[in-house]
C-alpha positions in Angstrom: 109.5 121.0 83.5 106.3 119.1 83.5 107.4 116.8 86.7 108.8 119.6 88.6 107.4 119.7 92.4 106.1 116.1 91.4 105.9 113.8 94.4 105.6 111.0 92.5 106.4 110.3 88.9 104.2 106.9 87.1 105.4 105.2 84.5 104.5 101.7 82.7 106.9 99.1 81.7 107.3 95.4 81.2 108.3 92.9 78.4 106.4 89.5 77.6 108.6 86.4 76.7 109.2 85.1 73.3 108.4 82.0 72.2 111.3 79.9 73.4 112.8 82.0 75.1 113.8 81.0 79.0 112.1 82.7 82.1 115.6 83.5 82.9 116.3 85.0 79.6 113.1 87.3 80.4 114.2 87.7 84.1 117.5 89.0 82.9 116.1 91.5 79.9 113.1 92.6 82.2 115.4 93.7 85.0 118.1 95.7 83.0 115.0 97.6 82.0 114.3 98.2 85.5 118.0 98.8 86.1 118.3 101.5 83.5 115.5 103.4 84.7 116.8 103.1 88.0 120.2 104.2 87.0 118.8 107.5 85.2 115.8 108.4 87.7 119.0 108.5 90.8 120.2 111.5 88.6 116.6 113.2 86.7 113.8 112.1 88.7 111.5 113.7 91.0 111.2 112.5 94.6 110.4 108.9 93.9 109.2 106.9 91.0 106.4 104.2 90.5 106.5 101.6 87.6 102.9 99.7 86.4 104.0 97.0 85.1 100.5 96.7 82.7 101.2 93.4 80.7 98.4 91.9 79.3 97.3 88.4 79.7 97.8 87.4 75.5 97.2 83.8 75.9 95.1 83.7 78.8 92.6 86.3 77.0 89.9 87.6 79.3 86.6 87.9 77.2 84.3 90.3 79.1 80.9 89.4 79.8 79.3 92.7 80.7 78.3 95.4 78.5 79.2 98.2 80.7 82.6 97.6 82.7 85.9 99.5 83.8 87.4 100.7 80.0 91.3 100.9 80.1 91.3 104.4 79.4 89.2 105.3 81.8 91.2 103.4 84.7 94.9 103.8 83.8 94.9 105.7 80.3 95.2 104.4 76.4 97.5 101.6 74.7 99.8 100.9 78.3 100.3 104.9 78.9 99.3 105.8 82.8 97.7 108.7 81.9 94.6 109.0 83.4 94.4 112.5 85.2 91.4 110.7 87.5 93.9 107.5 88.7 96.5 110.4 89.4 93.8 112.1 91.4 92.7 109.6 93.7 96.4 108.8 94.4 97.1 112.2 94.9 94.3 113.0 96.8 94.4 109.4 99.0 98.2 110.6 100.4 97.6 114.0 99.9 100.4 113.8 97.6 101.4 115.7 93.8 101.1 113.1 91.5 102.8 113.3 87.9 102.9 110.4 84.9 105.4 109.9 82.6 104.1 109.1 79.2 106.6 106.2 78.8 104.7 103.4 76.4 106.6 100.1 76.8 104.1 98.1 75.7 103.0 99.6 72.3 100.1 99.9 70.7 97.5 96.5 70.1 97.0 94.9 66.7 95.6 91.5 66.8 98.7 89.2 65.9 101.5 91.7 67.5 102.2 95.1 69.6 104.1 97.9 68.3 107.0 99.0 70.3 106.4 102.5 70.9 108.3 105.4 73.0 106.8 108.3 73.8 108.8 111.7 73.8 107.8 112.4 77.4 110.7 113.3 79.7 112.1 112.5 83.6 113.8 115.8 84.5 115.3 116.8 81.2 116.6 113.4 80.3 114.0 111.9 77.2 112.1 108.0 78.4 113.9 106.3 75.5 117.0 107.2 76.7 116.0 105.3 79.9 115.3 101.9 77.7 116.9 99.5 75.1 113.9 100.0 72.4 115.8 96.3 70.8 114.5 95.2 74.1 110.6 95.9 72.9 109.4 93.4 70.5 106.6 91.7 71.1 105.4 88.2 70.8 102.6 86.0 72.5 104.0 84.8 75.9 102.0 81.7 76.8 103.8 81.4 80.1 103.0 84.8 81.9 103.1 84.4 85.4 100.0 85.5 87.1 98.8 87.0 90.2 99.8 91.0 90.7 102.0 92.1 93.4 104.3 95.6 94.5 107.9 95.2 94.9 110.8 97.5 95.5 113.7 98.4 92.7 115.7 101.3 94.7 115.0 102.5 98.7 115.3 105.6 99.6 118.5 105.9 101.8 120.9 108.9 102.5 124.3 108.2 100.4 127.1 109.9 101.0 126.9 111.8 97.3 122.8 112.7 98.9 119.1 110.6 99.4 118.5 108.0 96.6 115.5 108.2 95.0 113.0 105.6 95.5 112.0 103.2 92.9 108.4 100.7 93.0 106.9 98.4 90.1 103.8 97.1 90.1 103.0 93.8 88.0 99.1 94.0 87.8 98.7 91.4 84.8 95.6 93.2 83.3 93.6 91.9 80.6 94.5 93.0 77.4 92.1 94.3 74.1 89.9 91.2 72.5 89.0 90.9 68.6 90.0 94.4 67.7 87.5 96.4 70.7 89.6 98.3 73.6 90.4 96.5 76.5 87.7 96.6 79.6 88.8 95.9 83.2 86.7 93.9 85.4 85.8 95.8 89.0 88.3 92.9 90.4 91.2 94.4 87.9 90.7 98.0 89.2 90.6 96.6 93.2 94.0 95.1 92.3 95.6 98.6 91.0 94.7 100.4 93.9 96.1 97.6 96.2 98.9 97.7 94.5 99.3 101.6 94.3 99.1 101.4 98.1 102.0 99.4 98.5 103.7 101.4 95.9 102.6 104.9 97.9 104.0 103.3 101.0 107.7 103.3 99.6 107.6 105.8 97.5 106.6 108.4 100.2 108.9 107.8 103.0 110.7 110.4 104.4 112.8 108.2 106.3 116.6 108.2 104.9 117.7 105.0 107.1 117.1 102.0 104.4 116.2 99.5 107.1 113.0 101.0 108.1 112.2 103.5 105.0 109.4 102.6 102.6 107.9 99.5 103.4 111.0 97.9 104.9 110.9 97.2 109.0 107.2 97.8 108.9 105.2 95.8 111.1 103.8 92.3 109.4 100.2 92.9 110.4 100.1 96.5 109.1 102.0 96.2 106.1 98.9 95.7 103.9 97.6 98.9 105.9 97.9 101.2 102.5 96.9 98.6 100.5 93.4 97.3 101.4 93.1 101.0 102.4 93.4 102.1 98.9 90.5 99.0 97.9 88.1 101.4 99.7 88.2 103.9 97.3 87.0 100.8 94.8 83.7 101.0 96.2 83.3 104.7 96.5 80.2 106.0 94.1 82.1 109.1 93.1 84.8 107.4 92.3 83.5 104.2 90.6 81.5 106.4 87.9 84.3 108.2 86.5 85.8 105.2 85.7 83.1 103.3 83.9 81.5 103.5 80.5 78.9 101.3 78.3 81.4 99.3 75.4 78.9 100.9 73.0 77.4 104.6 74.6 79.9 105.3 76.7 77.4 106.2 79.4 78.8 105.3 82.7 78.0 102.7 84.9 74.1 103.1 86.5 73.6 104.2 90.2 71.6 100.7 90.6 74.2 98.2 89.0 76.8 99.8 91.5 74.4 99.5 94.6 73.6 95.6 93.3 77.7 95.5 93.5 77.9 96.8 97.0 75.5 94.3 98.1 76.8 90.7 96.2 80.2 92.3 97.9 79.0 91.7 101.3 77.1 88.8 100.8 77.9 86.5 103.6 80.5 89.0 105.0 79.5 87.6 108.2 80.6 83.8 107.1 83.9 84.9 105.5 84.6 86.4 109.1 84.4 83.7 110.7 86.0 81.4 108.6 88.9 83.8 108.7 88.9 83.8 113.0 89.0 80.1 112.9 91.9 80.3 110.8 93.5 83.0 112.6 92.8 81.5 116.1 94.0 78.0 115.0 97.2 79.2 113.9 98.1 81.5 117.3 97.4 78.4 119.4 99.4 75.4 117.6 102.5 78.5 117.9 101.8 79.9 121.4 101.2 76.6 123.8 100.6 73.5 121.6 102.7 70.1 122.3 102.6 67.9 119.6 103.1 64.8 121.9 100.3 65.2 124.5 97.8 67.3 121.9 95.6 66.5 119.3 96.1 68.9 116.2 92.7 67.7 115.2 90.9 68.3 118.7 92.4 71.6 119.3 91.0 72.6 116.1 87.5 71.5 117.0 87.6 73.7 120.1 88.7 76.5 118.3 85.0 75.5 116.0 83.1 75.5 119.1 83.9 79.4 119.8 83.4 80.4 116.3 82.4 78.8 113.5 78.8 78.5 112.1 79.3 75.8 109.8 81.5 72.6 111.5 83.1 70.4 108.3 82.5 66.7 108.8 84.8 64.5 110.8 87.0 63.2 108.2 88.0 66.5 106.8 91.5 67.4 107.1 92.0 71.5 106.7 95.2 71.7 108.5 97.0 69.5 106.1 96.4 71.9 103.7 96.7 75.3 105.6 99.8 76.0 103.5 99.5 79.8 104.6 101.2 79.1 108.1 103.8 76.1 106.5 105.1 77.6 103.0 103.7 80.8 102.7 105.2 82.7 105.5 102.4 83.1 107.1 103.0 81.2 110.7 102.0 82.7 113.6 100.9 85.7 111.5 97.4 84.9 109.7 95.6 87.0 112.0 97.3 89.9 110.3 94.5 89.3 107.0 92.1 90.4 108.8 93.5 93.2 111.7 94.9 94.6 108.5 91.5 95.0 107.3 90.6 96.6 110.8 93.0 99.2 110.5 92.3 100.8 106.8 88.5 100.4 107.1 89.2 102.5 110.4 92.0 105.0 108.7 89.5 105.1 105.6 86.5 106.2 108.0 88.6 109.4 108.5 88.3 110.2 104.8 84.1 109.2 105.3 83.8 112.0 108.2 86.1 114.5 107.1 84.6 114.3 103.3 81.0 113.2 103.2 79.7 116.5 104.4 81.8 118.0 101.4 80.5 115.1 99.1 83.2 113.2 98.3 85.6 110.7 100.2 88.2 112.5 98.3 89.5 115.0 100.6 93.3 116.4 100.2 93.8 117.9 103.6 93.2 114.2 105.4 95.3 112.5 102.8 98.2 114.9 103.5 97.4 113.4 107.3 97.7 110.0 106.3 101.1 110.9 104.4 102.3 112.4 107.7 101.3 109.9 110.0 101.3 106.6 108.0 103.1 106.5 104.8 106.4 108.9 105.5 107.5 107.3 108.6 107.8 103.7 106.9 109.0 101.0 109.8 110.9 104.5 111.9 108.2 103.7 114.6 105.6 101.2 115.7 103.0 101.0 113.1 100.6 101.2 116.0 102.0 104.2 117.2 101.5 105.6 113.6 97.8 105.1 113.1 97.1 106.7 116.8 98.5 109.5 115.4 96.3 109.8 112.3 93.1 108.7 113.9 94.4 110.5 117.7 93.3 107.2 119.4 93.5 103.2 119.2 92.0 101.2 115.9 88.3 100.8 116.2 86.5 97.6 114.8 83.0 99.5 113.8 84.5 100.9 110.6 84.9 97.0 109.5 81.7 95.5 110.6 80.1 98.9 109.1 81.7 98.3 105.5 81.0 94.8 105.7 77.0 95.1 106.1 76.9 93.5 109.8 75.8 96.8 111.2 73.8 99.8 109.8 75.3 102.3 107.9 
């Protein structure tokens, strides 16, 4: 009863490996999990279903520095439950979306050598969590060989089935730090960026309303606007009235000081100006050895020293080799398709300024009515049309560079 009328329903899950124990053995036991829940949420859940994978970093243990940071509870709720009503409201109020948890607790409670396996009594439609898992499945040991990194990816797509639409299915595996010598865990400002990134991505699928499976969710979207809802979300990071709901002093609980914050704003932008640059030479370089280069009359080395001459401030010495090592455009998929970093960032510092002048006169970036906008226009229609095509008809003309330059300090707020 809780979830009904729920757009989205957020639950955590994820099981570290046991000492000798294979990554296959972990692959296998992690994804009936994910199976299982899939399985039940076709039949019990809401429109569509996002899983945080929280999994704490055990051996790689992340000792915080600062006093004041970004307490668990604060950010995504208490011992791996997603409960925080604030995380649920800047979700909700970035897509403009109803946003319900479930109180699932996969990974238990903290004690220093162990973790309790714990399932809550919170339901999915009228169906009870544990039914959805194999509690056996739950124990938990030290896994020294986490991977790391944090990334979105898809269990079910929403597609139209002959027996009706399948409910879709995201998991995000964020990798936060986990509590340190008995005192709660505390994210850094980096470890909150990353949930919201990740939450965009997981927004993206989960609010389609397109029933073809080819382009619903994030599938058939564009490669350079992919990350659109993503490093949109990362704006909200760096939002005052957002940030200080989220922080607390480890010892008064007081939240994080106006000043600190604006000190934050300003090491983030600290040669904003370089980092652009570095990433046009990049870009640039890339387009050309694709578009026209011939490897038997042209210099790799000379075209990249031309592309230095248009844009970069600082020229490497002679003997220095960067495109040996550009793995980006070789093994990572990126080829051709670097320049999509940074006119990604174009379009969500643009699509985010709607949210500055629609809410700053209300006094908050927070405002509903422009999220439900970005739902509409963005977000439901998934790959159905050309992502360009989309964000002209949220913002009713074409992308705009000023919003960038303006985030990034190179022009006056």
């Amino acid at each position: 009863e809780a979830m009904a009328g729920a757009d989205v329903v957020v639950m955590t899950a994820g099981v570290p490996r046991k000492p000798g124990q294979s990554r296959e053995e972990l692959i296998n036991i992690n994804s009936g999990i994910v199976r299982d829940i899939c399985k039940n949420v076709k039949t019990h859940a809401p429109d569509s279903v996002l899983i945080v994978v929280s999994n704490p970093l055990d051996a790689m243990v992340f000792v915080a520095k600062q006093v004041t940071g970004f307490p668990r509870e604060r950010v995504i709720g208490s011992a791996g439950v997603l409960d925080s009503a604030r995380f649920r409201t800047y979700l909700s109020m970035a897509a403009g979306c109803s946003v319900e948890d479930v109180h699932a607790i996969v990974l238990g409670a903290h004690t220093d050598k162990d973790m309790v396996p714990v399932i809550s009594t919170a339901t999915i439609g009228n169906v009870p969590v544990s039914k959805f898992l194999n509690a056996e499945q739950l124990t938990k040991v030290v896994d020294d060989t986490k991977k790391g990194g944090a990334w979105m990816d898809s269990a079910i797509t929403r597609r139209r089935l002959a027996q009706g639409i399948e409910t879709p299915v995201a998991y995000l595996v964020c990798n936060f730090p986990g509590p340190v010598g008995g005192k709660p865990a505390t994210f850094s400002h980096d470890d909150v960026i990353t949930l919201f990134h990740e939450s965009g991505h997981g927004l993206h699928h989960l609010l389609t309303r397109v029933d073809d499976l080819a382009v619903s969710g994030i599938h058939g979207v564009e490669w350079d606007a992919v990350e659109l809802p993503s490093q949109f979300m990362e704006n909200f990071c760096w939002e005052w009235d957002v940030v200080r709901e989220m922080t607390a002093h480890a010892d008064t609980g007081n939240p994080l000081p106006k000043e600190l914050f604006d000190k934050m704003l300003a090491a983030k932008n600290f040669q904003s100006g370089m980092q652009t640059v570095r990433q046009l030479e990049f870009s640039l370089f890339d387009l050309l050895i694709h578009m026209d280069f011939d490897a038997e009359s042209q210099d790799v080395l000379a075209l990249l020293a031309e592309v230095r001459k248009e844009v970069a401030v600082l020229v490497p010495p002679a003997w220095h080799r960067f495109p040996n090592s550009f793995s980006h455009i070789f093994a990572g998929g990126y080829a051709a398709g670097y320049y999509s970093y940074k006119w990604a960032e174009v379009l969500s510092a643009d699509a985010f300024a709607a949210f500055e002048e629609a809410g700053r006169p209300k006094g908050s970036v927070l405002d509903a009515e422009t999220g439900a906008r970005f739902w509409d226009e963005i977000l439901a229609v998934g790959g159905s049309r050309p992502a360009l095509d989309s964000f002209k008809a949220f913002r009713g003309r074409e992308p705009q560079v000023d919003a960038l330059l303006r985030h990034s300090g190179m022009v006056p707020a």
